[in-house]
N, C-alpha and C positions, 0 to 999 in steps of 0.2 A: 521479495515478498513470497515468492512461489515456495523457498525453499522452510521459509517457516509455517509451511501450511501444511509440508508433509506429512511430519508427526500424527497429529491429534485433530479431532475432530474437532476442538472449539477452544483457540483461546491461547495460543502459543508464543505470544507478549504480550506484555503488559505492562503499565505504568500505577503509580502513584506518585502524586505530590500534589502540596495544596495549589497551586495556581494553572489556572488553566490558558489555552493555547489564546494568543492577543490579547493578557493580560483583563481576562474574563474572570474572576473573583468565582469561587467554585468549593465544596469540599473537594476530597481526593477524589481524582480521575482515575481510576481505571479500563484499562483500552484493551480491545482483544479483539479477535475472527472470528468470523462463523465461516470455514470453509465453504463455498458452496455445493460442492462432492458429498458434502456431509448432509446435503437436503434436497440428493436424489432422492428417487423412489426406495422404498425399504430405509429410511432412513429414523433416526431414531431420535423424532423431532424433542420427545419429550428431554431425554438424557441434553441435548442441546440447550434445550430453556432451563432445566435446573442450573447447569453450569452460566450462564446468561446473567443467574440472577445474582453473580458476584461480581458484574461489570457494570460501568455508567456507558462506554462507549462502546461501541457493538460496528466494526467494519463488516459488510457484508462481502463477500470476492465471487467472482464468478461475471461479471458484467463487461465481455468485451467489446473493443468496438471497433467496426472493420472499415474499410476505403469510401463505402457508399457513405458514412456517416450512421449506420444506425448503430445500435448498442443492443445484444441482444442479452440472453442468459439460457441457459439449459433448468434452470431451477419450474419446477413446474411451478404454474403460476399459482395454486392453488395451497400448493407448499409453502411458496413466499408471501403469500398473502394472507397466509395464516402465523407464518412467523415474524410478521411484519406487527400484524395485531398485535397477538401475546407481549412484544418485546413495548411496543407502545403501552401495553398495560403496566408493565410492569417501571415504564417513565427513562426507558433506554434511549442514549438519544444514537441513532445509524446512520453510517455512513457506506454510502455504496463504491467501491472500488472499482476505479474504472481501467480495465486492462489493456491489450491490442490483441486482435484475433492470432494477427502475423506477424515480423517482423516488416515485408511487403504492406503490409495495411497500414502500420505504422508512419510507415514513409510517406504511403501515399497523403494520410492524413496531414501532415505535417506543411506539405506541399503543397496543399490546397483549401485554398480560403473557403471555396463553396461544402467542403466536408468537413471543415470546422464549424462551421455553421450550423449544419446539422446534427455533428454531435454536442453542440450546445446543447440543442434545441431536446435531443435525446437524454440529455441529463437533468436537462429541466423535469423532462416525464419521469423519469426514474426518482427525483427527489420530491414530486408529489406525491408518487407511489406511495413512498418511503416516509413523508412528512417530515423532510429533515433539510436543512439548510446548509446540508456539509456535501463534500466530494471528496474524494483522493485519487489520485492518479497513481497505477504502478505501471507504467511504460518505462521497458526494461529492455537491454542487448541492442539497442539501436546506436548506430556510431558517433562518436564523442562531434562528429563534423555536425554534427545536426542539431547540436544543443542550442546554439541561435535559434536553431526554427521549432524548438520547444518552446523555448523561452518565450518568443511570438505570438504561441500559442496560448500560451499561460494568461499572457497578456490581454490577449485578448479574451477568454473564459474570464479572468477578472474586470472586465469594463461591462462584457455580460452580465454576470450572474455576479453585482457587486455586495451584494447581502448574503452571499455564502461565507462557508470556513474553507475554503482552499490548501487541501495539502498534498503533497505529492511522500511516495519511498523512494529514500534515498539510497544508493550504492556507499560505502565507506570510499572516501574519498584518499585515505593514505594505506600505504605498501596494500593497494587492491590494483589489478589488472585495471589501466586505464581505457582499455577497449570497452569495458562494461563500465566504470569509475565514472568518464569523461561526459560521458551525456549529460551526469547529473551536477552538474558543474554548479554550485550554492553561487557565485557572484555573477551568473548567469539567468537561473531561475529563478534565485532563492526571494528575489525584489517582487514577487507576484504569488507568493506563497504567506498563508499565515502559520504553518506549522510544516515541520517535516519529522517525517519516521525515520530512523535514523538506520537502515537494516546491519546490523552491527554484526556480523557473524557472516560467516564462510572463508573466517582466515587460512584454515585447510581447508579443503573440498577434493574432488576428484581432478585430477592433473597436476594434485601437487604432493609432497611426501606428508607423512603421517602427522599427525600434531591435531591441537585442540580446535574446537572452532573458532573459539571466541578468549584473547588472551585480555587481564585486565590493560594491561599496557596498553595497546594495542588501541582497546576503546577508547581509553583517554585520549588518544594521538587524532580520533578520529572525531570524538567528542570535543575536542581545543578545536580542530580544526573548523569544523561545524557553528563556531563560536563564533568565527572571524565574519559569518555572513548571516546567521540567523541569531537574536534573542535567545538568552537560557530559555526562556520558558513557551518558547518554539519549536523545542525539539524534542522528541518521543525517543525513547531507545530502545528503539527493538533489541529484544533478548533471545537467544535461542535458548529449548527445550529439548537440543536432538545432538547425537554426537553422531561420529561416524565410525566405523573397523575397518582399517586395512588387512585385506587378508592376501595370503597366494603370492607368490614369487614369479618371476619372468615374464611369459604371455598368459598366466593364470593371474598375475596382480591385479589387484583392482578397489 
C-alpha cells in the first residue's frame, strides 16, 4: 500500500462496480486514500476534499500500531477532525488503515494476546472517531512464517468487532518475491476477511531490471489466483498511477 501512496496526494486506486464488498447491494463504489502526509501541517486540506467528492470510500492511512498495543497517528488532531466532519458531510463512508510502527512491533504484536487486546480496543476508539464500521489492515514485510499468527489474529479482531467490514492489502501472491507474497497467504487469512485490496503493481520495482509495473497478464494471474480463496465481489484491485525510470549504468544504476 505504501507504494501507492507515493505518487499523489489523494486517491491513487480505485474501484468501480455495482456490488459492493459481502454482497451489500450498493451503486458504484468508488475507493481511494487520503495520504495522511497529505494532512500534515501546511496541508492543502481544501484541494483534498474537492478530490474526496468523487469517492464513496475514503481509506484514511497514517494510523500505526506499535507493541504496547496503542495506535497512534501524526495527523493533528484538529486536522482530522475537521476532515473527518467535512467527509461525513459530504456521506463518505472511512476507513482507517491500520499499519505497524516496526516490523519489531509487528512481531511483537502478533505474539501477544494482551497487545491484541489492546489494539482492539484502539480500533474501536479510532472507529468512533471516524463513525464507521470498517477497518483495513496493511501489515506488510513480516515473514511468510508468521501468517498463522495473523491469521490468529484476524480471528480474533473478528469474534471482536463482529459488526465491522474487515479487510486487509494484499501482496500479489503469483511471480512476487514470497518473502513479502507469504504473509499474505488468502487460504490462511482470507476466512476472517470480508474483502481484500488486492495491491496489484510492483511487477518491476528497484532490485529488479526495467519493465512496466503492472502487466495485464500478470493481473489476471494474480486476480484467478485471489479467486480460489475470496468471492469476486471481495476483491478491490488496486491500480497503480506511478511508473518508474531506470536510469545510470554500473554503480551509478538505479
Amino acid at each position: 500500500m505504501r507504494r501507492i501512496l507515493i505518487l499523489s496526494v489523494l486517491i491513487l486506486v480505485f474501484f468501480a462496480f455495482g456490488y459492493s464488498m459481502k454482497g451489500q447491494k450498493s451503486k458504484n463504489i468508488r475507493w481511494g486514500y487520503i495520504a495522511h502526509y497529505s494532512l500534515l501541517p501546511g496541508a492543502k486540506t481544501d484541494d483534498i476534499l474537492k478530490r474526496a467528492e468523487n469517492y464513496t470510500h475514503l481509506g484514511i492511512t497514517g494510523f500505526p500500531a506499535d507493541k504496547n498495543g496503542d495506535i497512534y497517528t501524526p495527523i493533528p488532531p484538529g486536522t482530522l477532525n475537521m476532515i473527518i466532519s467535512r467527509l461525513q458531510k459530504m456521506d463518505k463512508v472511512l476507513i482507517p488503515v491500520i499499519g505497524l510502527k516496526s516490523l519489531n512491533d509487528g512481531k511483537q504484536i502478533l505474539n501477544s494476546e494482551t497487545t491484541q487486546k489492546d489494539i482492539i480496543r484502539s480500533i474501536k476508539r479510532i472507529q468512533k472517531q471516524m463513525h464507521t464500521s470498517h477497518v483495513q489492515f496493511d501489515f506488510e514485510y513480516l515473514p511468510p512464517t508468521m501468517v498463522d499468527e495473523y491469521g490468529a489474529f484476524l480471528k480474533k479482531v473478528r469474534s471482536v468487532l463482529h459488526e465491522s467490514s474487515i479487510s486487509a492489502a494484499i501482496f500479489p501472491q503469483v511471480e512476487f518475491p514470497d518473502k513479502w507474497a507469504g504473509f499474505h497467504d488468502l487460504s490462511v487469512i482470507g476466512p476472517y476477511l470480508d474483502y481484500i485490496v488486492l495491491m496489484c503493481y510492483d511487477l518491476h520495482r528497484k532490485g529488479t531490471g526495467a519493465g512496466p509495473v503492472v502487466t495485464e497478464e500478470w493481473a489476471r494471474k494474480n486476480i484467478k489466483n485471489a479467486l480460489t480463496n475470496m468471492d469476486n465481489d471481495d476483491i478491490l484491485l488496486g491500480i497503480p498511477s506511478y511508473g518508474y525510470r531506470w536510469c545510470g549504468k554500473g554503480q551509478k544504476k538505479k
